[in-house]
Structures are given as C-alpha cells and as structure tokens.
N, C-alpha and C positions, 0 to 999 in steps of 0.2 A: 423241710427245705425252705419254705417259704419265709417261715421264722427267722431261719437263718440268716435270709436276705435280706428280712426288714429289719435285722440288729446287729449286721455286718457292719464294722468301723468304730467300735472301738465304746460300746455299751450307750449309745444314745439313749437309749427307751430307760435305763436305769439312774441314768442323769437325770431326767426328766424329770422320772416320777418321785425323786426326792425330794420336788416340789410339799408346800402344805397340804396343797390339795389335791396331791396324785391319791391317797386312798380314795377320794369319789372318782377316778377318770375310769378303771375296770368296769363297773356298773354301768358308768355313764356312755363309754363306746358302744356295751353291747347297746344299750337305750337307745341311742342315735340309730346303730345298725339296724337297729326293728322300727325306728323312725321312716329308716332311706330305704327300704329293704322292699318296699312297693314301685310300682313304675311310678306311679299317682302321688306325688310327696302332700305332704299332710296340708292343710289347708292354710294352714298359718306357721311355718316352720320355724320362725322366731320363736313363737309363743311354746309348741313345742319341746325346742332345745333348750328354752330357760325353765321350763316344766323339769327337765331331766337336772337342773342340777350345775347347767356348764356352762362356765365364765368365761365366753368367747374373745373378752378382751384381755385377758391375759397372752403375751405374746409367746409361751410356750402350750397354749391348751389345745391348739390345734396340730401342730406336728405331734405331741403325744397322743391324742385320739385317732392318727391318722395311722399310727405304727403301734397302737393296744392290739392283740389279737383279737380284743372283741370286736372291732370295726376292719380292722386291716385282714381279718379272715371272709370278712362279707366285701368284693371289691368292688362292685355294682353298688351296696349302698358308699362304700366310701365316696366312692366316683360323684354318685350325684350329691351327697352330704357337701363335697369338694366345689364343684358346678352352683351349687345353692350358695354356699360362704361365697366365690366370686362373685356373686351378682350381687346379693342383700348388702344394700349401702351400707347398716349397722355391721354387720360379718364382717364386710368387704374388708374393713378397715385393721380386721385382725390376723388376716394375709400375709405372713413376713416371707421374707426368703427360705428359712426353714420349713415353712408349710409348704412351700415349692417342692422342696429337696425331700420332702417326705413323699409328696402325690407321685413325686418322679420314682421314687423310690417300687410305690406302691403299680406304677403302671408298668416298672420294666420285671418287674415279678409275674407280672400276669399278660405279660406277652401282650399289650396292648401298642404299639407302637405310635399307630395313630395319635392317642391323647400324651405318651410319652412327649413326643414332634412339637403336639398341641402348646405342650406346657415349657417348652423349651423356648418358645414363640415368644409368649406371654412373660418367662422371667425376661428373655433379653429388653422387650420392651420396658417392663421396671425397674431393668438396669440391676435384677439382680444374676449372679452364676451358680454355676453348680457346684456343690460342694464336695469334697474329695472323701467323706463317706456314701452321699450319693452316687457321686460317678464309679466307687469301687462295688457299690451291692446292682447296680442298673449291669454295668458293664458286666458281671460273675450271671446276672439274671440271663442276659439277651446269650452269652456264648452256651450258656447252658440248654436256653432259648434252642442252637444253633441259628439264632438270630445274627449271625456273624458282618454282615452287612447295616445293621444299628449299631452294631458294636463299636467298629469303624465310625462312621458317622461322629457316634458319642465321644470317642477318643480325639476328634478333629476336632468338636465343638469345646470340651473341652479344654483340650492345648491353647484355643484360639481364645478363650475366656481366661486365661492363666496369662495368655500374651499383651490381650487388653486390661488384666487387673493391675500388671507392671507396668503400662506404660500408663494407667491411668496416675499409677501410685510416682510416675516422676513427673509426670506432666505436673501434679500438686505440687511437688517440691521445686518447679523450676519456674510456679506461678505463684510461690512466696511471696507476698508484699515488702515484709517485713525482715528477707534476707539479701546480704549481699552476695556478689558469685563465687567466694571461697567459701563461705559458708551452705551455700547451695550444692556444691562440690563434696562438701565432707558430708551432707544429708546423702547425698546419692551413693556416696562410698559404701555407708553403714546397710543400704535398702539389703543388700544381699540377691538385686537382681542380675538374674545372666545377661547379658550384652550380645544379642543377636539382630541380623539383618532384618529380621521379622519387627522387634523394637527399634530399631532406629526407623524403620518407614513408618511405624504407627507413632511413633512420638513428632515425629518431623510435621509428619501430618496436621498434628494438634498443634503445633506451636507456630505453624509456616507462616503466621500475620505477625508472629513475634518475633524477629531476628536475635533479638541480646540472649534470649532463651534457647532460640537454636545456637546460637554460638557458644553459652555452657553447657547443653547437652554434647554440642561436638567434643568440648575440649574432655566432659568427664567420658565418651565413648574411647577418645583417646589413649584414657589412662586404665580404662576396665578392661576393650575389650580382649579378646584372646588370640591367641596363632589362626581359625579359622574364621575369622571377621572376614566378611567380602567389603574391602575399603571401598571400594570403585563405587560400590551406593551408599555408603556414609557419606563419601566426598560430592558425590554428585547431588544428593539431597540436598548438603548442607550449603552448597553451593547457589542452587536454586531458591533458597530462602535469602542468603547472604545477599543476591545480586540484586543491591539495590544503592541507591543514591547516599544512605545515610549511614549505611555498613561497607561500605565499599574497601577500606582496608582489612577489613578483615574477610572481604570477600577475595581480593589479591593474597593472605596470608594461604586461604584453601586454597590457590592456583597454584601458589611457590610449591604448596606440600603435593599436592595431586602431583606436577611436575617431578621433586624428590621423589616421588613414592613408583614413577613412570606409567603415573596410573591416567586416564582418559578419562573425557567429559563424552557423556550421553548427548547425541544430539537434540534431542527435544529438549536438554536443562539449556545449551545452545543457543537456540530459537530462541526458549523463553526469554532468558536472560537479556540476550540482545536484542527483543523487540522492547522489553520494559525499560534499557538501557538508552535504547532510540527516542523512546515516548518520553524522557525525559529531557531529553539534549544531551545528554551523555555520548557524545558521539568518540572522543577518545577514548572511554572507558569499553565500548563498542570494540573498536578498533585493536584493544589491548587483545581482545576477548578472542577478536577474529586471530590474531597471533598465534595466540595459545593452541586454539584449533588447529592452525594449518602445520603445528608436529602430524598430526594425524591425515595427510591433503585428501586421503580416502574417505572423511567423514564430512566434506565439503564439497559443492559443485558447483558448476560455474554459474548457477543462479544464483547462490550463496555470495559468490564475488561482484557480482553486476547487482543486486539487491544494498549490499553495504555499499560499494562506490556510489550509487546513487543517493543514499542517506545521507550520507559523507558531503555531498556538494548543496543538498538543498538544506539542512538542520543548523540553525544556529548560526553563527557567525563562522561563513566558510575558511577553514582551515586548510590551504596548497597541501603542506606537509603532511598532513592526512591522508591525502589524495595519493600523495605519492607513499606515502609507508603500506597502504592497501595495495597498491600495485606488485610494491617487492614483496610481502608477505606470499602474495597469489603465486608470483613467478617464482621464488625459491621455493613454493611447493612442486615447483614440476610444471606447474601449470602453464598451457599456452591462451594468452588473451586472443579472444576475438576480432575479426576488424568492424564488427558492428557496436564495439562497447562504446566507443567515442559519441556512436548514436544517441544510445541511449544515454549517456549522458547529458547530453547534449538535451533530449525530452523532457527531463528530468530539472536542467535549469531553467526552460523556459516555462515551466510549472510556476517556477516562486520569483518567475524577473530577474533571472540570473544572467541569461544572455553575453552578457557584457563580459561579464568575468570566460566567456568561452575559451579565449586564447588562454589567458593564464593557466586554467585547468587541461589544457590539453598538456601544455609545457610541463605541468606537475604528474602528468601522466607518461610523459617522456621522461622525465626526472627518474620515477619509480622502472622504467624499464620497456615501457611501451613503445613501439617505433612506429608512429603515426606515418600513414601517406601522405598525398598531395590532397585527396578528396577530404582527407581528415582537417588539413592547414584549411582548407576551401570549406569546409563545413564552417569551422573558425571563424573564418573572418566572416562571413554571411550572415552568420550570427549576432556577432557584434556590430554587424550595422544595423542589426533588424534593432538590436537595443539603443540602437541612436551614439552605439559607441564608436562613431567612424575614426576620428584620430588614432586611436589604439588600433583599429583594423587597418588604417591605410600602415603603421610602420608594423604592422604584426605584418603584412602580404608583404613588404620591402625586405623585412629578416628571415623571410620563410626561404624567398628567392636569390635572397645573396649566402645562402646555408646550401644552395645546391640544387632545391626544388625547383623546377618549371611547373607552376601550373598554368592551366587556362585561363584565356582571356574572360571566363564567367565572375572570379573574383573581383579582377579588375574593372568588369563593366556592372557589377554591384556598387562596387563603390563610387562610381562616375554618376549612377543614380545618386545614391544617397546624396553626395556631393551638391547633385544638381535640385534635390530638392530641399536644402538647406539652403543659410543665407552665406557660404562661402563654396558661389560658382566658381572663383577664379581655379579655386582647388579640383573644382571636378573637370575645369580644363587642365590642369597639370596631368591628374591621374590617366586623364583619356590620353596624355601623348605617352606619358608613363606605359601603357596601355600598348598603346600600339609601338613602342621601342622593345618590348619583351613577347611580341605573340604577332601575327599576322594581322593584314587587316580584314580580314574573315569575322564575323559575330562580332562584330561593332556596331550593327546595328541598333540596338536597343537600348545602349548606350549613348552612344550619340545622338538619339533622338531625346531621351534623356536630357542630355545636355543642352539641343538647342531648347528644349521648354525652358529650364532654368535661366538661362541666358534669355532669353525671351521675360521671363518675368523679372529680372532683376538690373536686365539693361537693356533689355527696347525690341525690337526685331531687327531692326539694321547694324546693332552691333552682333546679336546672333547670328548672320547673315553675311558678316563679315568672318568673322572665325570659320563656321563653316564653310563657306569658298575657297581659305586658305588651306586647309586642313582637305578637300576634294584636291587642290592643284600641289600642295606640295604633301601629300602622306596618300594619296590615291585614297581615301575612303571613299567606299559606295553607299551614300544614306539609305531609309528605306522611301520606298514613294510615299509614305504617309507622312516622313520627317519633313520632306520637299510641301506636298499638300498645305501641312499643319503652317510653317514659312511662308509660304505665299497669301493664305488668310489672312496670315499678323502684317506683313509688309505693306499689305493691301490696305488694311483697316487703319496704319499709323502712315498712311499715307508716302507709301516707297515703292511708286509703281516702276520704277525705276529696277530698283533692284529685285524686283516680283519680276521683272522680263527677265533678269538675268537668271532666277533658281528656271524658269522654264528652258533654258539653254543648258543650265545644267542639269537638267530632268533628261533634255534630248540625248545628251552625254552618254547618259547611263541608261537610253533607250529603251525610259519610261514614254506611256504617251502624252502630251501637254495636258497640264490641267487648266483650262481655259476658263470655266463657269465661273470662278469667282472675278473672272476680268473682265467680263461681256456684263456682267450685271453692275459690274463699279461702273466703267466706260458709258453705259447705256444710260443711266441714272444721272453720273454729274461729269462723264468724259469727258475729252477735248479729241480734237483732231489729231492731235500729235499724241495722246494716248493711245486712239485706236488705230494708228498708222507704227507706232510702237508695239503694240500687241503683234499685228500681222507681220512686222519684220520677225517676233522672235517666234514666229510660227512657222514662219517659210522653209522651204525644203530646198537646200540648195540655190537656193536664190530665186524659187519660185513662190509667190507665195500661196495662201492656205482657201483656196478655194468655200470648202468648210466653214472656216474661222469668218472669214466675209458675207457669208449668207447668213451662219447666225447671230454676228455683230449689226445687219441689217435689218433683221426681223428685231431684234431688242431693241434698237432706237428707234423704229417705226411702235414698238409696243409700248415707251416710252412716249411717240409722240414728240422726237424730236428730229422733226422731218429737215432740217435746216442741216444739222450736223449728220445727217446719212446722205444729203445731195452734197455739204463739203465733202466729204469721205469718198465719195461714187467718183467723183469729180479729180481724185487727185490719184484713184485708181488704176490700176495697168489696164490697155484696153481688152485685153481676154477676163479681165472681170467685169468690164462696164459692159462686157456685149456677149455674158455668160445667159445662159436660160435660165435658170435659177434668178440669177439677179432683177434681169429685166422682167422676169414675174412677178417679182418683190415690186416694184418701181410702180409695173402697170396698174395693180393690184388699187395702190395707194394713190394713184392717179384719179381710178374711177369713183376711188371712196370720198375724194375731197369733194367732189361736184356734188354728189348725193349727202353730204354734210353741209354742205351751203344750202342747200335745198330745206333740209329739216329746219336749218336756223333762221330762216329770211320768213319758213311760214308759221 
C-alpha cells in the first residue's frame, strides 16, 4: 500500500529513473537509508553521500531517492536525510519544489501530520505549491489514515494554492510592460482561468496601487465571467481602486454599471472613497459619490450628512451649489435635517476664516431645503460680524426681517457694537434706532453703551453726550449705570462739567445713585465756586440740597489745601449747612490747625 502511495499519479518514480543515472539511485537510497538509519547522523554527512555515489545537484536526484523504496521504506531515515539537505548550504540548494511534493508525499503516508503542516509552512514560504500528484497520494494516505480532518485541511490549502497560482498567473499578464490592453485581454482570454469571486478579490488586491490594471481586469471579469459571479464584489472592488483623481471617469463608468446592474456599494468602499476624494479637494466628485449612496438612505446616517456638509464649506474654493445639492440629496432620502446642523456648520467655518460667507451658506441651505429659524438668521449674522463682515450682516438682518422674521434685539445690538467699534459710528447710530423701531427698548443696554464709547472715541464726549440725552428723552432708553459712569469721566476730563451735572440728573432719572467722586476730586484740585455750587444743585433733593455732597466737597478742599475756596463755598451756603455739625467741625478742626502751623513755621 505504501508503494502505492508513493507512485500514485501517473508513474513519477519511472519518469525519473529514466534519467542516466537512475541505474546508481536503487543502491544509492538503500546507502543513504543506512547513512540516516541512526538517530546520530554520520559525522560529516556530505562527505558521506558523495562517498555513496549521489549527485545532489542534479534537480531530480532527490525526489527520486526520496520515493526509491530503498529510502521511502525506511521513513525516519528519509525524514532526517530530508532535515539534513534543508539545512546543509551545498544540499540546500538542490531543494526544488519536487523535493517538497515528494517529502509531503512520504509524510502523509506515514501519518505524520505534524512534519506534513511543517512542510506545507516551508513550501509556501518559497513560494512553491502542491502539486496535484501530491495532493492526490497525501489526500488517499490521510482518508485511509481516517485522518479525515487533514484531509480537509489539505483540500483547502490546496484549492487556495490553485486560487493564488491563477491569480498569480493574471497578475503577470496584466503587469506586461510591453502589452497594450487588448492585447492584454486576448492573454487573459486563452489562460483558461475560472472567473470566481475568490479571484477577483486576490487579483484586486495585487493590482489596487494600479488602476489602468484593475480597469482591464474589470473589463476582461466582464466578458469571462459566468451566471453565478457575485457582481456586487467585482464592482465594489473595482470601485475602491478606481476612486481616485486620475481614474475618475472610469470610476463614474463603474457607478453608471453598478446603478444598471441595481447593484449597491459597500459602505466601507463609501468611506474609503470619499475620504481620499476629500484629501484631495475633490469635493464634487465627493458629492456625486454621496448621490449615488443615498438610493440606498439606509446605508447613510445623519453623521454621514453633517460630516460631508461640513467638507463641503471648508475644502477648496467654497462652492453654494454644493451646499445646496447635499441638502436635497439628504431630504429626498427621507431624511429629516437637524436644527443643530447650521451649528455645526457654522464651527466648521470658523476653523478655516469662513465666517463671513455665514449668511450666504445658510441661504444655500435654504436653497437645498432647510427651513432655518430666527436663531439660525441670528447665529448668521453674529457671525459675520465676528468676521469683520458687518455691511453684508447689517442688510442680511434688514432681509431676514422684511421676509417675516422677528428676531431679537441681540442681532441688532451686535451690530451697534461692531458699528461702534469701527470707524463708521454714524452707522452704529442708524442701526441702534433701527434697533429700537423693530424690538422694545428692553436689552439695549450693551449696546448703547457700545455706542456711546465709539462716539466718544470718534467725536468727543459732548457729542456722545448729546446723542444720548436725545435718545433717553425722545425713545425712553434706560442706559446701564456704568454707561452714565463711563460719560461723566470723559465729559469731566475734556472738560464739560457742564454737561457731567446734567448725566447726574439723568442718572436721578433712572434712580441710579449720583456718581460724585470724580467731581469732588476735579472741583477740589482746580474748581471754582460756581463748579461746586453746580455740583450741589445737581445733587439736591427736591430743592434741598445734599448734606453729604457738602461735607465731602469740604473735606477735599480742606485736603487740597484750598482754604480760600471752601470759606467762598461756606459762605454762599444755605444756613442749615453753615450751622450743620458736621460742617462746623470741619471749620473748627482747620481753625485750630492754622495757629499750630504758624507755630511750627515762625520756629
């Protein structure tokens, strides 16, 4: 039986020894065999086997000795005779694939499995296979074996070496140098390989940095293969190599056919595709991509939509029409947009300085189908002032509102900022009465104060000063006390003590309480009488005046040191303040201190 198995397939061992010098191989195996036949191999095994007779470098002398009965009946010596030629560098080298297919031979005969495995290892690593009288005497060995679990195995490793020797053998012919692609075509015709799903992923594989190669493999899978071809991964393969900047029509030609054919793209070729299509700027070729997909709205999710809309507005030279073809692609899937996507849009431009273009891109998103709110118009324009694009925001918030929208007064006292920190105030006064004709005068504060800075930096404090009083008496605005505050510093310092009395009357108004300090320390330093008889009028209550205000308008000119101008002051005072206790302690105080000043000076 053994015999059997080692010269099962079709008379190898009689091929062989047709050789010259198969009459010396009988002697010469049994010799070896009594060589290897010890655990302890001979000290010098070279010297040895060239003792016996045998021409190692002949590339048939060792599958013949390996399948003579004189060696192949002793399998222990073959095995290490086998083990000795792998290792000896001179041997090594007379190793072919046959010597394989012979040791394989000789191990699945003797139920070895283990070094069978071993040796199956070692061909794939040299890139050689099994050869189909091997695989027929192993495979009759192992069932007979009831080794039926190798058997299997061997029939898989097999099929799978039959799979990679065809695709190895188109891979050559579709990496011809020196053909063109019909010629390449009529090579493939003649190969006589099956066209299975199994070969299109292993060939795809090998050629996938080659495009023009997967596109003649596509077209000859085309014309070979059969009724049970699984197209859905021909096309998706060849897809996934196609999709690229410099193939790109013919990566459209696979979408027309996938489409005819009603066949679906995988989403990971998907992904792929249109992240390499993004990394390139290819953003309408992206967009085409997303199309195609949302036949299928089930193989996309609203990440998938808010991931491309945002590529869309930051990649390249932004494209509206983009903006808007992503939107109706999404919604004729079914799909309902979010009211957070204008957000993230919106994050998304102020990544790369986009800002500006905010309005246009919502309106291209209205375009496409989206029905933005009021917060959305108001994210808008907020936006484009942060990009310094106020003109476009002041008439984007004029057409928002004459379209129907009320928003809040926060738009409009954005822009009264910006306005007012730019060099055209007059406008951020337009917008403020703009402002207040379309919203209450409620949240005008920060606005308005706003405005009087810029007015203040671009024309003085007395013309800020002016505007605001008329804007208090004819629109009822309520500043903040820090707007009033900030006013009375500047009117003070460009010297309008004049109109600094009046913001304190209009601070009483709005029954804040006076801000005094910075008037008591001008007054005190370089006043006059009719300053500080001005202050106390606009301090009085009723036409009483400010008790308070006079004591520490006396202590400051006494701290000053200008005793002259607090006895004019005393002196022109009502008498419930000349003959207050407070005062007259002030008085007394500075009385006793001049004598005891004269004193220190005279000694």
């Amino acid at each position: 039986m053994l015999r059997a198995a080692l010269t099962s397939g079709g008379g190898r061992l009689t091929t062989l020894l047709s050789l010259h010098h198969a009459r010396l191989l009988s002697s010469s195996s049994s010799t070896i065999a009594a060589l290897f036949s010890d655990a302890t191999p001979p000290a010098d095994p070279a010297a040895a086997v060239q003792s016996a007779g045998v021409d190692l470098s002949h590339p048939d002398t060792v599958p013949a000795l390996l399948l003579d009965p004189g060696l192949a009946g002793n399998y222990p010596a073959a095995s290490r005779f086998f083990s000795w030629a792998a290792s000896d560098p001179a041997a090594k080298a007379a190793l072919n694939s046959r010597s394989f297919n012979s040791m394989l031979q000789l191990a699945a005969a003797h139920g070895d499995a283990d070094r069978f495995w071993s040796l199956v290892t070692s061909m794939r690593s040299r890139g050689y296979g099994i050869s189909k009288p091997a695989f027929r005497a192993a495979s009759e060995s192992f069932r007979a074996k009831d080794m039926a679990r190798d058997a299997d195995l061997l029939q898989d490793a097999f099929a799978a070496y039959g799979r990679n020797s065809a695709a190895a053998e188109v891979c050559k012919v579709l990496r011809a140098p020196d053909k063109d692609d019909a010629s390449k075509l009529a090579i493939l015709g003649e190969l006589g390989v099956e066209v299975t799903d199994e070969l299109v992923a292993l060939v795809v594989e090998k050629v996938g940095q080659q495009p023009r190669q997967a596109m003649v493999f596509f077209r000859w899978v085309e014309q070979s293969a059969g009724s049970g071809m699984g197209w859905g991964k021909v096309y998706n393969a060849t897809a996934r190599v196609l999709g690229r900047e410099d193939h790109i029509e013919e990566f459209r030609e696979v979408l027309r056919k996938m489409r005819g054919k009603g066949l679906e793209m995988d989403r990971d070729v998907y992904v792929t595709v249109t992240d390499r299509f993004l990394k390139r700027e290819m953003v309408e070729d992206a967009v085409d991509l997303y199309r195609f997909m949302t036949s299928r709205p089930e193989k996309l999710s609203a990440e998938d939509f808010v991931f491309l809309l945002k590529k869309v507005v930051v990649t390249g030279d932004l494209d509206l029409k983009l903006v808007t073809r992503v939107m109706r692609y999404y919604q004729y899937a079914g799909k309902e947009v979010k009211a957070c996507t204008f957000s993230s849009v919106l994050k998304s431009l102020r990544s790369v300085a986009r800002l500006g273009e905010s309005g246009r891109v919502l309106m291209a998103m209205k375009e496409g189908g989206f029905v933005p709110g009021s917060a959305d118009h108001e994210k808008a324009i907020l936006a484009m002032c942060d990009a310094g694009n106020i003109e476009e925001a002041c008439k984007y918030l004029a057409d928002v509102e004459e379209s129907g929208h009320k928003l809040g007064s926060k738009a409009w006292s954005y822009l009264v900022q910006k306005y007012s920190l730019g060099e055209n105030v007059d406008m951020a006064v337009s917008c403020f009465h703009e402002m207040l004709g379309r919203s209450d005068n409620e949240n005008v504060g920060s606005a308005l104060e706003a405005m009087v800075s810029g007015l203040y930096k671009k024309k003085g404090a007395k013309d800020a000063f002016k505007i605001l009083k008329k804007l208090i008496s004819e629109k009822a605005v309520v500043p903040w006390q820090t707007t009033y505050k900030y006013l009375i510093h500047k009117l003070i310092r460009q010297g309008h003590l004049k109109q600094a009395f009046e913001v304190l009357g209009l601070m009483k108004s709005n029954s804040y309480p006076p801000f005094i300090e910075p008037f008591i320390t001008q007054i005190s330093k370089s006043g006059t009488v009719d300053d500080a008889l001005g202050l106390l009028d606009a301090t009085s209550s009723k036409g009483l005046p400010s008790r308070t205000v006079y004591v520490r308008l006396f202590q400051a000119l006494f701290k000053e040191e200008r005793h002259e101008l607090a006895q004019q002051l005393l002196s022109q005072s009502p008498a419930s303040i000349q003959n207050h206790a407070d005062v007259c302690d002030i008085f007394s105080r500075m009385k006793l201190e001049e004598p005891i000043a004269a004193v220190l000076a005279d000694g």
